[in-house]
TORLUM-686328 format. One record per atom (N, C-alpha, C, O): z, y, x. Coordinates in steps of 0.02 Angstrom, whole numbers, plus 50000, padded with zeros to 5 digits. Atoms other than C-alpha are relative to their C-alpha. Example, Ala and Ser with C-alpha at 12.3 -4.5 7.8 and 13.67 -1.06 7.14 Angstrom:
2
500004994150045 503904977550615 500005006050045 500335005950097 499974994149958 503574994750684 500375005549961 500455011049986 
% end
This chain:
307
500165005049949 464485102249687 499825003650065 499605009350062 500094996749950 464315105949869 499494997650037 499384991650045 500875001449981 462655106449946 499925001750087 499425004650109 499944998649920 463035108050144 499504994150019 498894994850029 500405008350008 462385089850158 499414996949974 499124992150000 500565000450052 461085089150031 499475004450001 498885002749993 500594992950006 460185106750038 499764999550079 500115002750119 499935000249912 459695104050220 499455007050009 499735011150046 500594996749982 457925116650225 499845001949949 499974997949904 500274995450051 457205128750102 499284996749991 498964996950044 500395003250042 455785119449999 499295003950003 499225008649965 500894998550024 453725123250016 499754993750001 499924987950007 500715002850026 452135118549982 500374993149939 500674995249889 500185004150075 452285100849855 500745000849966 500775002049906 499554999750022 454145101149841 500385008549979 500865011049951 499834991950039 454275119049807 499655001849934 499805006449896 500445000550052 452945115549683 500304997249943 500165000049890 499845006150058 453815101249567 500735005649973 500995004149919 499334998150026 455445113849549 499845006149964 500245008149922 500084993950017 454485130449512 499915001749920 499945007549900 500094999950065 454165125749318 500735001049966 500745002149905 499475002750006 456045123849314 500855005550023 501425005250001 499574997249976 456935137349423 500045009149967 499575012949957 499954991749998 457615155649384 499975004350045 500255003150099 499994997049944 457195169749476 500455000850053 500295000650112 499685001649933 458795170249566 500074994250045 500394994250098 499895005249957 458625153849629 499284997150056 498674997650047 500185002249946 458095146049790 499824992650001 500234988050005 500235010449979 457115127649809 500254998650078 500105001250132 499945001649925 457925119149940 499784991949993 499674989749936 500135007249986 457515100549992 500614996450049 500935000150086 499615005749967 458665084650073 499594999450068 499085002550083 500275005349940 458305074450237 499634994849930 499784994149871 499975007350028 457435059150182 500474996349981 501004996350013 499435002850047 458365048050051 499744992750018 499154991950004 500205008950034 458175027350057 500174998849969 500775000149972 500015003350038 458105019149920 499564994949985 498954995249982 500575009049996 457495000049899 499414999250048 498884996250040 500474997849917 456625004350074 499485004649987 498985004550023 500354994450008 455805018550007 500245007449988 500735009649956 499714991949979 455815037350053 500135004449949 499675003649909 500004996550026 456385050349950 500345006450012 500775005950055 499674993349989 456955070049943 500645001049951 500604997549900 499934995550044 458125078749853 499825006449984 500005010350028 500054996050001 457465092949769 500625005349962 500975003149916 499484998950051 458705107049708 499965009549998 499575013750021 500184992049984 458925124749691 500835002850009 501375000449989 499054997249992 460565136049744 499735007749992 499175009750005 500164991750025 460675155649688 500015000450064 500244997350112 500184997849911 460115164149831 500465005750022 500375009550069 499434994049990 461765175749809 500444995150023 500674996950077 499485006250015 462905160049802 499974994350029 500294989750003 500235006249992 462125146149921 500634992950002 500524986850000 499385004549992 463755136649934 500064995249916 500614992449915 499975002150061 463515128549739 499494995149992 499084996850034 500605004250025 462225115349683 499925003549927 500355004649885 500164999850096 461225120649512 499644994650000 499864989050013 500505006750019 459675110249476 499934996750037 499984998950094 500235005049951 459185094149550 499494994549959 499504992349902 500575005050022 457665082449544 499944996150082 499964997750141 500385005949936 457125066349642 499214999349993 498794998449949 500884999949996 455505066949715 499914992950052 500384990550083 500295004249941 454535053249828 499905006650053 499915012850049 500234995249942 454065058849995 499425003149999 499285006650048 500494997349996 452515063949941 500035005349930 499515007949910 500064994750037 453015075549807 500254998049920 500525002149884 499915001350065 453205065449643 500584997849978 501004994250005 499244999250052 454545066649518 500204991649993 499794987049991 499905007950014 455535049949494 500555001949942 500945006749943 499804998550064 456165046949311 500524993450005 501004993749967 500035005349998 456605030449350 500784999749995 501075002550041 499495001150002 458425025149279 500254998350050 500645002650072 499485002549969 459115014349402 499775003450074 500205002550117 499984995649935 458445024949559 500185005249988 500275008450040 499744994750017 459035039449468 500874999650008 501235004550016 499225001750001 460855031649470 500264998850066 500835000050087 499765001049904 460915027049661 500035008650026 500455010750065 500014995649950 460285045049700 500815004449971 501305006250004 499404998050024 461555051949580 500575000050036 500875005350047 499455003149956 462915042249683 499955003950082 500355006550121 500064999749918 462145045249848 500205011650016 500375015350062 499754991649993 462415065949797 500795002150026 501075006350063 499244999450011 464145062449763 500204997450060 500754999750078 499725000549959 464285053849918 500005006550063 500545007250091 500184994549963 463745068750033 500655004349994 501165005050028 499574994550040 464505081449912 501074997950035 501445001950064 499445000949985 466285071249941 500325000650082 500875002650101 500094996749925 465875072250140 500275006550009 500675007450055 499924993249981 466055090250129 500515003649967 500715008949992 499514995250041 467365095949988 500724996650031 501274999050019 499275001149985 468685084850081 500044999450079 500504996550109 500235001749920 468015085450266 500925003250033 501224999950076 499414999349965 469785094950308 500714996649974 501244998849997 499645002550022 470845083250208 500184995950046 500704994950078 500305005249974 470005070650279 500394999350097 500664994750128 499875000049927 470355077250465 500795002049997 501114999550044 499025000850035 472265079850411 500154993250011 500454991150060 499735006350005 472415062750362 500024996750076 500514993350094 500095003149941 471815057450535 500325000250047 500144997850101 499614996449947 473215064950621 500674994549960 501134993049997 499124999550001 474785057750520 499984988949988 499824984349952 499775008749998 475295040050574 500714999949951 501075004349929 499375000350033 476615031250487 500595001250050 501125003650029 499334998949971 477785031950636 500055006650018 500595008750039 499814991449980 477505051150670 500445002149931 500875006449939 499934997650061 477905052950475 500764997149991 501225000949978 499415002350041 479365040750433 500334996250052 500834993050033 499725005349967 479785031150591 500745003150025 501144998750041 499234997649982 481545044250640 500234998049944 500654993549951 499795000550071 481865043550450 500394992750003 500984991250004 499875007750016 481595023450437 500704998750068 501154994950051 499505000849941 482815023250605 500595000749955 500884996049928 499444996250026 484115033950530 500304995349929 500894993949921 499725003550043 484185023950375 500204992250008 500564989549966 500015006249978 484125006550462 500795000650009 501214997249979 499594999849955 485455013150572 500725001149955 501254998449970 499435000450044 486665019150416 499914992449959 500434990549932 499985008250062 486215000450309 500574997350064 501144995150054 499555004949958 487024993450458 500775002350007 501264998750015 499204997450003 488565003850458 500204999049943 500784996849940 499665000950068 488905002550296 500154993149957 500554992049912 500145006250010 488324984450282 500574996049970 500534993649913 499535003650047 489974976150249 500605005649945 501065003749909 499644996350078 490784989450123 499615002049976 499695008049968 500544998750050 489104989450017 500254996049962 500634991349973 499915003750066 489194984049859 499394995449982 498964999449963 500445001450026 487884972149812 499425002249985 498985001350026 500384994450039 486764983449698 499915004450062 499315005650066 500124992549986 486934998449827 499634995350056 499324999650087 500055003349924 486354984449989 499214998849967 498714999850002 500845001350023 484664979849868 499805008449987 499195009349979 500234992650008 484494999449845 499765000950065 499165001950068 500214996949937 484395003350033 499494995150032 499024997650064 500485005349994 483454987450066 499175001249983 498704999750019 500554998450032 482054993649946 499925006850022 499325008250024 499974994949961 482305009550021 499495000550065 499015004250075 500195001749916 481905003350210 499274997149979 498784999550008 500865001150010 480204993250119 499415006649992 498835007550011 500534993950033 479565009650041 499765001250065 499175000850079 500154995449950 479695017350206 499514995450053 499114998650087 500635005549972 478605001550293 499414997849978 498944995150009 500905003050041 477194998050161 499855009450009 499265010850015 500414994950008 477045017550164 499795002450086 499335006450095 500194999949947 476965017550351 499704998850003 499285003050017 500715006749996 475735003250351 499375005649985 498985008850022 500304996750033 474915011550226 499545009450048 498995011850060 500324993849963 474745028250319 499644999250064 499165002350087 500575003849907 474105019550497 499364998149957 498864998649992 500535001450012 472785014350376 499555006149991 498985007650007 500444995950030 472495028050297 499515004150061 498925005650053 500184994149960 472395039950486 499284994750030 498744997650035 500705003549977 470995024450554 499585002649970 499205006949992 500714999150039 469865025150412 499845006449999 499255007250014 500164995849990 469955043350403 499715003550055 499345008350048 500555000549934 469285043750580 499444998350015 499085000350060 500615002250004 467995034050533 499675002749975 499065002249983 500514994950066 467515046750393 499825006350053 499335010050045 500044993749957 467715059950537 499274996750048 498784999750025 500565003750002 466295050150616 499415000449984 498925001750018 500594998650056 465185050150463 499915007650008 499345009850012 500064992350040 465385068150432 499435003050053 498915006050039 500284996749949 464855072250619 499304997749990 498845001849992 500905001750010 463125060650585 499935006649929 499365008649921 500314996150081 462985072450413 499895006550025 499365009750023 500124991249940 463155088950515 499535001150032 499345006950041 500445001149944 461865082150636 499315001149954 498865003749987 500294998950046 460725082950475 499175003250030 499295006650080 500624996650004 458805089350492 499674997849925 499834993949880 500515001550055 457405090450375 499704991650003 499664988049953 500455007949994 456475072150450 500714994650009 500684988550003 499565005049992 458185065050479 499984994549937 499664996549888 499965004450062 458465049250348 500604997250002 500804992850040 499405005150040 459975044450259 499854991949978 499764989449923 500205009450018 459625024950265 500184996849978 500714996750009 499765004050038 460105013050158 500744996950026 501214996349987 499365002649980 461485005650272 500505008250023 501005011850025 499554990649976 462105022450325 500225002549921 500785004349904 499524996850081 462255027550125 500404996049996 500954998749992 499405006050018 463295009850100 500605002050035 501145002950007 499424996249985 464355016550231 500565004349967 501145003049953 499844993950029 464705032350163 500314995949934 500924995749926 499635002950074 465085023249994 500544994950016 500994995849975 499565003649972 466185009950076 500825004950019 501395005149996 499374996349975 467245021750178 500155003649942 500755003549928 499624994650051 467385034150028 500544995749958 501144996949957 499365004950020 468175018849927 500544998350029 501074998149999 499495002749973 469155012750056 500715003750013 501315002450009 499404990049998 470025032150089 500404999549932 500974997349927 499884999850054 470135034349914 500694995049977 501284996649968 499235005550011 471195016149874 500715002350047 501315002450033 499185002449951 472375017550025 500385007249980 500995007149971 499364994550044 472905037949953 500204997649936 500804997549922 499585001750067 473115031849784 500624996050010 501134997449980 499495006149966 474205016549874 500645004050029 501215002250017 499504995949980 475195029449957 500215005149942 500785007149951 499714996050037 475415040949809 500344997049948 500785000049918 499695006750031 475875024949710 500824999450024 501295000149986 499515002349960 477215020849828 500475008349988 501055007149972 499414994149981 478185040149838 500015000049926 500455003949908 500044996650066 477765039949636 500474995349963 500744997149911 499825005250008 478535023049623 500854998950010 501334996949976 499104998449959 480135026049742 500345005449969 500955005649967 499454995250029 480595041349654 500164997249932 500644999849904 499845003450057 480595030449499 500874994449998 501404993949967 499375005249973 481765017049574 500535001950042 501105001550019 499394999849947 482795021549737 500235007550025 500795009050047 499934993649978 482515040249776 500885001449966 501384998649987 499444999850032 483915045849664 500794995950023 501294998550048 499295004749976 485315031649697 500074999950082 500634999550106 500164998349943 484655033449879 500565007150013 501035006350052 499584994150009 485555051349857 500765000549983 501205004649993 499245003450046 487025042849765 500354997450060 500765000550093 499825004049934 487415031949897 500345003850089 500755002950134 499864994449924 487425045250040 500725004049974 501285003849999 499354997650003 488475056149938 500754996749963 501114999449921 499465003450042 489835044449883 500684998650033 500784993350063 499484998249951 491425048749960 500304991350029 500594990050081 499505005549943 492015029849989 499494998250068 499744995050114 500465001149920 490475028750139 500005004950003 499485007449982 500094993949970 490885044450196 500054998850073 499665001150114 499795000749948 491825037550341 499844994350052 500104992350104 500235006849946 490835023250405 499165000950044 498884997450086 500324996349982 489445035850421 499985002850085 500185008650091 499844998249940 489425037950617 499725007550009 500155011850020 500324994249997 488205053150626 499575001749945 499084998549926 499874993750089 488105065850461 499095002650016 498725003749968 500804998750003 486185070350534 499554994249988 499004995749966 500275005350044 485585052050490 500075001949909 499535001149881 499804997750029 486125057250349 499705005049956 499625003749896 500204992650030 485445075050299 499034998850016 498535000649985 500875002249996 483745067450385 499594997549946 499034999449930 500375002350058 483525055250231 500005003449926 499655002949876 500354994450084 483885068750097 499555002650007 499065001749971 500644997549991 482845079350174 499284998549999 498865002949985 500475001150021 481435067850173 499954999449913 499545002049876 500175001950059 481865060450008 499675008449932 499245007949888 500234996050039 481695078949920 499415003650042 499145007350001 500755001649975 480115081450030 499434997049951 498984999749918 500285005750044 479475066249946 500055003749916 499585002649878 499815000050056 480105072749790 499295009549969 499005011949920 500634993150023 478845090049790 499324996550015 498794998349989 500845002050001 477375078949851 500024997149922 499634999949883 499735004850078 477965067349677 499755006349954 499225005449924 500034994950057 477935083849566 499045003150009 498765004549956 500554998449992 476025089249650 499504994049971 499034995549934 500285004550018 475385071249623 499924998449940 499444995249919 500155000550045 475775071949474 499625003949953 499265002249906 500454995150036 475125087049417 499144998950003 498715000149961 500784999450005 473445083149494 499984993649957 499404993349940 500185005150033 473575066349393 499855002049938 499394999849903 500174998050099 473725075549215 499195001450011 498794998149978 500544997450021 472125084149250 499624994050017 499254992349971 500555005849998 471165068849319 500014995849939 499514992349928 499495003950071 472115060549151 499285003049971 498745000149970 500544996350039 470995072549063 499314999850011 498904999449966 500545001249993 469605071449152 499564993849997 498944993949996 500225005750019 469335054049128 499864998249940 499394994649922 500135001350088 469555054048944 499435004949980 499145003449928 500524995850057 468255069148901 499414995550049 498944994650010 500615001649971 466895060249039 499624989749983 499094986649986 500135007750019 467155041148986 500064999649910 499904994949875 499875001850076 467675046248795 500254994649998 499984989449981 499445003950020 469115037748792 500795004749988 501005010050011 499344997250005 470815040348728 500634996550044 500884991550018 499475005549960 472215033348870 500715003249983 501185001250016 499425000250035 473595040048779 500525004250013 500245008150051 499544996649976 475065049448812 500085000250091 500324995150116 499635003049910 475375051049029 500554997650005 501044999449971 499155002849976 476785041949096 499814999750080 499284997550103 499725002849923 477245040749278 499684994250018 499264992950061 500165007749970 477185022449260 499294997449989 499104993050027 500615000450012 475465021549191 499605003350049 499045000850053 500354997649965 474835033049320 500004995450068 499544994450107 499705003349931 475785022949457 499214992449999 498854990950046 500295005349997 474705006849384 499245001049987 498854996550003 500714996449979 472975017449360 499894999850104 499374998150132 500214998249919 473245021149577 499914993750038 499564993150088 499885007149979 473655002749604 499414994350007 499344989050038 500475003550005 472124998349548 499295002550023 499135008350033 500434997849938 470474996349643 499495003749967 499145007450002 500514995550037 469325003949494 500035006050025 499615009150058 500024992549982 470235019949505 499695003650050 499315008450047 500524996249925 469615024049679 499295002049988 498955006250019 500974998550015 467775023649600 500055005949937 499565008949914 500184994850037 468355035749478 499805005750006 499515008749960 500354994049968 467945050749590 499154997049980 498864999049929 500835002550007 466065041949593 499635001249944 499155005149938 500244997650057 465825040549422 500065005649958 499775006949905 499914993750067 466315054949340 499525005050040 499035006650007 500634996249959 465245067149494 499474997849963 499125001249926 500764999350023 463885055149454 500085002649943 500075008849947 500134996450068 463905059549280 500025006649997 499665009449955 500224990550004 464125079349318 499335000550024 498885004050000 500894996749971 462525078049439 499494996949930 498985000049914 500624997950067 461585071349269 500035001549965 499555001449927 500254995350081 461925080149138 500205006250019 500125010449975 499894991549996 462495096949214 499475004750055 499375010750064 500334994449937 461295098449371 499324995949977 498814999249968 500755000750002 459835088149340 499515002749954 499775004449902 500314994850041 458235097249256 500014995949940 500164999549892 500185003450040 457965083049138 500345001849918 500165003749863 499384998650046 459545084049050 500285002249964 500685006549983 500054994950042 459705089048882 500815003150002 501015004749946 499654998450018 461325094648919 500205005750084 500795007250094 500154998249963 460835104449089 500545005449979 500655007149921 499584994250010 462105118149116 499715006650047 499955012350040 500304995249960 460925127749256 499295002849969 498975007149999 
% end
């Protein structure tokens, strides 16, 4: 876990006190900004090797005046509220990536180019090949859409990040300011899965015949310009290495869902992954599975503490 956000100031007097029964010599007590919860103040306490500060080990919730909180369901907000920070910072340059790529910087020559061959080819299509390029021209508009959404909200996270940077010891993470943070992280979250849905989806259906179609010697010649043309292979096998990455990171999240929820979801498929991204749970699956690392691998309590 990443503690840029969270570790703000190195920990004395009471809160250096509540961690010292608890920490190894190489490690360092650090403390949070003020936390709200149910309009009341709290720290995080935690410790980071003092070789290694870039890591979270232990963590405990204290009040502002020093005392330990055991308390289930404030133990589960702060849990969350770690993971929200923590996610602040492990994707802050994803994050500022995304904020840059509109759909029309990304697909709007592409979507041209292919508009511009449907219409040439329009009356010597066959049926079948006229609903291929059709579904073709949608992909390339819901994933446009899709990406204008995605570069807003990611601006907005660029935003957040800058208040999290701004960080002090008396500063306070406030109750509407954490909702934020949990809002926007969902909202990011859905609209990439939505977009990785969509390229995971199209290479299922049109990518391929998309390719067929181009090279099929009877529309060779109604083809006006051969770089419309070489533009949409070129994206489509583009598309086709993000498809092979997406999926790879899907096996392991595959996995990681089944050893953290103990469940068995079965063999992977494509299409099962496609209808896991589709849906609005998934987005909270980053949430839950963190929280569950910050309690049983970082908090002191935890008989299954790994620090």
């Amino acid at each position: 876990m990443a503690t840029k956000f969270i570790a703000i100031k190195e920990a004395d007097g009471i809160y250096s006190d509540v961690m010292q029964p608890y920490k190894k010599w190489f490690e360092k007590v650090y403390v949070s900004s003020l936390i709200e919860i149910d309009k009341k103040l709290y720290r995080n306490v935690c410790t980071l090797n003092r070789f290694n500060k870039s890591y979270l080990r232990k963590v405990i919730l204290c009040t502002d005046k020093g005392d330990i909180v055991r308390t289930k369901v404030h133990l589960q907000k702060y849990f969350e509220i770690v993971t929200y920070v923590h996610y602040f910072k492990v994707f802050a340059k994803n994050i500022a990536f995304d904020a840059r790529q509109y759909g029309e910087d990304k697909f709007g020559t592409v979507k041209a180019s292919l508009k511009k061959i449907y219409d040439e080819l329009h009356p010597v299509l066959t049926e079948s090949d006229k609903a291929i390029l059709e579904e073709h021209l949608n992909y390339y508009r819901n994933t446009m859409n899709a990406l204008d959404e995605l570069a807003e909200l990611s601006k907005e996270c660029l935003n957040l990040i800058d208040k999290l940077k701004n960080l002090n010891g008396e500063s306070i993470l406030t109750e509407e300011f954490i909702k934020t943070l949990h809002d926007k992280m969902i909202q990011r979250e859905k609209t990439r899965n939505t977009i990785e849905a969509y390229i995971l989806k199209n290479g299922l259906t049109t990518r391929n015949s998309i390719r067929d179609i181009l090279n099929n010697e009877k529309y060779y010649n109604h083809i006006s310009d051969n770089n419309d043309k070489y533009r949409i292979l070129r994206e489509a096998d583009n598309a086709d290495n993000i498809k092979f990455n997406i999926i790879q990171s899907g096996k392991k999240d595959w996995k990681l869902s089944e050893k953290w929820f103990e469940i068995d979801k079965g063999k992977f498929t494509v299409n099962k992954y496609i209808s896991d991204l589709m849906n609005l749970s998934e987005a909270k699956v980053f949430l839950k599975i963190n929280s569950m690392v910050i309690e049983n691998e970082h908090w002191v309590y935890s008989p299954k503490l790994k620090y």
